[in-house]
N, C-alpha and C positions, 0 to 999 in steps of 0.2 A: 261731047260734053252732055251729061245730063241735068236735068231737074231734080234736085232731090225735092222741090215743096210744091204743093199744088195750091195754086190760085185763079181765080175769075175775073176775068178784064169784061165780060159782056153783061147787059144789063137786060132784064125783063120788066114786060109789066105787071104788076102790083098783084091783077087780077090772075095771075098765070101762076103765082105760087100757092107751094101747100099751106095751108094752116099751122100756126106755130113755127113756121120756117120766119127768119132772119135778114137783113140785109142793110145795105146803105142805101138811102136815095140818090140818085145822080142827075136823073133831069126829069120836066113833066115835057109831056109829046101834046102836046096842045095848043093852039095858035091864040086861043080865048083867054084875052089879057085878064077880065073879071074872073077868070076860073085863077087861074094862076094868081093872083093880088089876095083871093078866099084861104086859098091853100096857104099861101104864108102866113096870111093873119090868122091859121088855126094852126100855127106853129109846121108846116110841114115844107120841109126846102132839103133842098139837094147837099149833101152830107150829113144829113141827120139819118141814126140808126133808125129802123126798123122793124114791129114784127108783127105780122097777119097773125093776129090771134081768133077772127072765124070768117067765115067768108059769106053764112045766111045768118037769118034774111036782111041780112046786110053785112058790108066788109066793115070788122073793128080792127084799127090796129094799132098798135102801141109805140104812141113817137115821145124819146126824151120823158119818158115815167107818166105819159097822160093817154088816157081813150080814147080814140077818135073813131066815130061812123062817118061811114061812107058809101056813096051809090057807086055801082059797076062804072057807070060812065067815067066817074074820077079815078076811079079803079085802074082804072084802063089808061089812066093817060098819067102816071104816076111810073117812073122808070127805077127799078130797084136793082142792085149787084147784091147776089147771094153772097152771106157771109156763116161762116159755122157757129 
């Protein structure tokens, strides 16, 4: 039996994709209850789409139609599933 479609089960962090690349949020990798309580209340949770629109001198990227900046640090602990 083959596959005819091709999909992504694994997820990356935030900071690890290209520019203008896509995806779903799935989990943040952070134990920092105040990080994670910031991220929600600046709209950003896990199934919300996705897209690294630049990465200097700061990461912006576009959740649900709004801008967000962000430091590498959050970058980095933000788990995204590439999508096309």
């Amino acid at each position: 039996m083959m596959f005819t479609q091709t999909f992504t089960i694994e997820s990356s962090a935030l900071n690890l994709m290209k520019e203008k690349e896509k995806g779903v949020i799935t989990q943040f990798r952070k134990s920092d209850e105040t990080l994670l309580r910031k991220l929600i209340a600046i709209g950003i949770m896990p199934g919300l789409s996705i897209t690294l629109e630049q990465k200097i001198p700061s990461y912006v990227v576009k959740v649900e139609g709004t801008r967000i900046a962000l430091d590498r640090s959050i970058a980095k602990a933000i788990y995204v599933r590439k999508t096309k």
